[in-house]
C-alpha positions as CSV (number, residue, x, y, z in Angstrom):
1,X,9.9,15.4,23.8
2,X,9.7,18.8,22.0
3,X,7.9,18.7,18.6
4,X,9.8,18.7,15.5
5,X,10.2,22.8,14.7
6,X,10.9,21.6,10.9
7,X,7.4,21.5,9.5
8,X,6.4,18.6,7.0
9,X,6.8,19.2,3.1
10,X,4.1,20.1,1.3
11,X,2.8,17.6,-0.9
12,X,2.6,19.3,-4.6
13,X,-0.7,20.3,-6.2
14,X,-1.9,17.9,-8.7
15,X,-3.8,20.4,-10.5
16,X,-1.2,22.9,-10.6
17,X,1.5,20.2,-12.1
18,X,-1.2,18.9,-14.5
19,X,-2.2,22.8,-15.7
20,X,1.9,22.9,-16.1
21,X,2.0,20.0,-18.2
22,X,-1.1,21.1,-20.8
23,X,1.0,24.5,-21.0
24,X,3.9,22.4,-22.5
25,X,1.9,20.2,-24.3
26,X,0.3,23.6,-26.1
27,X,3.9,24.6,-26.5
28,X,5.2,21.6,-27.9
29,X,2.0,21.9,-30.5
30,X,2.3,25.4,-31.7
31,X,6.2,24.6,-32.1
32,X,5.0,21.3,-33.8
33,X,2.4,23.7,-36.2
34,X,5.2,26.4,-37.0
35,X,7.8,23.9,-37.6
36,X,5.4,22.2,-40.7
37,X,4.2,25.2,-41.9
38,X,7.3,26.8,-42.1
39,X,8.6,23.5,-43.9
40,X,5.5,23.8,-46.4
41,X,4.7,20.1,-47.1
42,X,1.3,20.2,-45.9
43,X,-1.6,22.2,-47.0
44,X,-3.2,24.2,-43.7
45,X,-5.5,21.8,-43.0
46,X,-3.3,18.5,-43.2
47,X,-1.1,20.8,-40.5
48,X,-4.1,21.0,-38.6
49,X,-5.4,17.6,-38.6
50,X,-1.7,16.4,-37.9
51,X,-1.9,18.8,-34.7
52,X,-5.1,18.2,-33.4
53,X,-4.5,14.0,-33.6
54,X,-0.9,15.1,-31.7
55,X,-2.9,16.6,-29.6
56,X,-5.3,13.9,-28.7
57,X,-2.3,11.7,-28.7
58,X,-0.4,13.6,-25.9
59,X,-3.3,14.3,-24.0
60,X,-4.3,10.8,-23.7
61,X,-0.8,10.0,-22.6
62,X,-0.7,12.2,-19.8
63,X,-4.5,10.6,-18.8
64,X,-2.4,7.6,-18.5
65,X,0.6,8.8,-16.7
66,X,-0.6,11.8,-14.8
67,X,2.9,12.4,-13.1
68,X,5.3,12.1,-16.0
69,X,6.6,14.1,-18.2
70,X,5.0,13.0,-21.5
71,X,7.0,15.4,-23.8
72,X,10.2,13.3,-22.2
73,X,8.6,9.8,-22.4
74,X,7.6,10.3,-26.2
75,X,11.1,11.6,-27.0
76,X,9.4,14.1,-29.4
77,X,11.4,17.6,-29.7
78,X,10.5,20.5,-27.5
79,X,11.6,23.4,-29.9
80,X,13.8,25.7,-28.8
81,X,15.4,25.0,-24.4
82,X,13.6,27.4,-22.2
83,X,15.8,29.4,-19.8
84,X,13.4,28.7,-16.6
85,X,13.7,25.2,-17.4
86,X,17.2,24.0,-18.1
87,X,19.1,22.2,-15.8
88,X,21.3,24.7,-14.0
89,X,24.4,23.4,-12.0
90,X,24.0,23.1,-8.4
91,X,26.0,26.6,-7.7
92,X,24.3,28.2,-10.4
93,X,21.0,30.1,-9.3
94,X,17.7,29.0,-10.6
95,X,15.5,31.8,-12.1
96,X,12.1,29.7,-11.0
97,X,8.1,30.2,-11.6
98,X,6.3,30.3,-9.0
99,X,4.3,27.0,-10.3
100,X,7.7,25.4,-11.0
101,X,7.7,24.8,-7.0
102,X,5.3,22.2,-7.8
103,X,7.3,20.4,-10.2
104,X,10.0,20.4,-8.0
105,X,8.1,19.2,-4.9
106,X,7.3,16.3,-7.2
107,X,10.7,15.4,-7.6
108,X,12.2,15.7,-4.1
109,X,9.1,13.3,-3.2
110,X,9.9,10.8,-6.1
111,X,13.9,11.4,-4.8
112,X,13.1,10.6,-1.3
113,X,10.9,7.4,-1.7
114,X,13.8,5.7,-3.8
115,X,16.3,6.8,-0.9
116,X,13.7,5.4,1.6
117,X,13.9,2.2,-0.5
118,X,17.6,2.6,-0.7
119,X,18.0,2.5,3.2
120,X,14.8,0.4,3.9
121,X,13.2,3.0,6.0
122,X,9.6,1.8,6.2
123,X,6.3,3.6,5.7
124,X,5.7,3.5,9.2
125,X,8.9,5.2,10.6
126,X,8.1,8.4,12.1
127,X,10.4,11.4,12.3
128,X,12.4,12.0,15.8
129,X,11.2,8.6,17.3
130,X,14.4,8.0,17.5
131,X,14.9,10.8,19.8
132,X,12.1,10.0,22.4
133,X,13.5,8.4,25.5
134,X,10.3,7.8,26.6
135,X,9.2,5.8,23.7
136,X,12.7,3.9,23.1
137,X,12.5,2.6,26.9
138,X,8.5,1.4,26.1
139,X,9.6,-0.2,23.2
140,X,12.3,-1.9,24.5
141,X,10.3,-2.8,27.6
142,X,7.6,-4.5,25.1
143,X,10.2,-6.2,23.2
144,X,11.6,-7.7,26.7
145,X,7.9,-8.7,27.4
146,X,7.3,-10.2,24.4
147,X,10.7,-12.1,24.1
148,X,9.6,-13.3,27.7
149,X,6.1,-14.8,26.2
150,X,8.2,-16.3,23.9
151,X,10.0,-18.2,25.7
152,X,7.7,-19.1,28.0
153,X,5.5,-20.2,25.1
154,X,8.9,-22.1,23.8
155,X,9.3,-23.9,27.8
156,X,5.8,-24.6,28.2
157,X,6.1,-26.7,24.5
158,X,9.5,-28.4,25.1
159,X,7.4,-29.2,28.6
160,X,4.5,-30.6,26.5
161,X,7.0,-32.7,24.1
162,X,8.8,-34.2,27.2
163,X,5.7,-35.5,28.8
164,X,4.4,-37.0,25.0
165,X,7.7,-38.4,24.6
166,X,7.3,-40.4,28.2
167,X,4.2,-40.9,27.4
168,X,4.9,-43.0,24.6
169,X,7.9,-44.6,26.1
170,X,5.7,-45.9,28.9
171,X,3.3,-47.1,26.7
172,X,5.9,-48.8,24.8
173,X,7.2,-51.1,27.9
């Protein structure tokens, strides 16, 4: 059987999804820090205090839940929709970052394992098996062989019963 010409997804880079993440999380703060200041509530320092204990907050959180979006779980407001992120419609084009890939990868893995799930594909199922004559007539010849144990196994103990079952009808005469 030929290889598979379709080479394996890359998974993505941690590091680069995690780096992604912090920038949003900065993001997220200095929108947090304009947004009080600009209301004028809180002296400077109180706005700093509140954004360095955000801070602390969210980066915990994503110490927790390293491939999650933590802006998303804590519901918390963003500011204003970036471009290179909002959901574009399937015939729309994308404008993407060249990080973004990562992000992406993430979610095509997270898609796949619920279809595997969905289907009931298991871990151990390997791409183009299916395909390989070779291996499809061993594997059918092993499942023969080991239905044949089987039911030799199955004979030899009906056999064994049989005999007991005499047995204990001789002894009982």
């Amino acid at each position: 059987m030929k290889e598979n010409p379709a080479p394996l997804p890359r998974p993505p880079n941690k590091d680069i999804l995690k780096h992604e993440m912090l920038r949003k999380i900065e993001g997220h703060l200095f929108s947090m820090k304009k947004d009080l200041t600009k209301a004028g509530e809180l002296s400077p320092e109180e706005v700093e205090d509140k954004i360095v204990e955000e801070r602390k907050h969210l980066h915990q959180m994503l110490e927790e839940h390293p491939n999650r979006d933590i802006l998303q779980m804590t519901k918390q407001p963003v500011g204003r929709p970036d471009s290179r992120t909002a959901v574009a419609r399937p015939s729309e084009q994308k404008w993407q970052r060249r990080d973004e890939g990562h992000l992406a990868r993430l979610n095509q893995q997270k898609h796949m394992s619920k279809v595997k799930d969905a289907l009931k594909i298991s871990d151990s199922h390997k791409f183009g098996e299916a395909f390989d004559l070779d291996l499809q007539d061993r594997k059918r010849e092993m499942a023969e062989q080991e239905k044949k144990l089987r039911e030799e196994e199955a004979r030899k103990q009906r056999k064994k019963e049989k005999r007991e079952r005499q047995m204990e009808e001789y002894k009982n005469q």
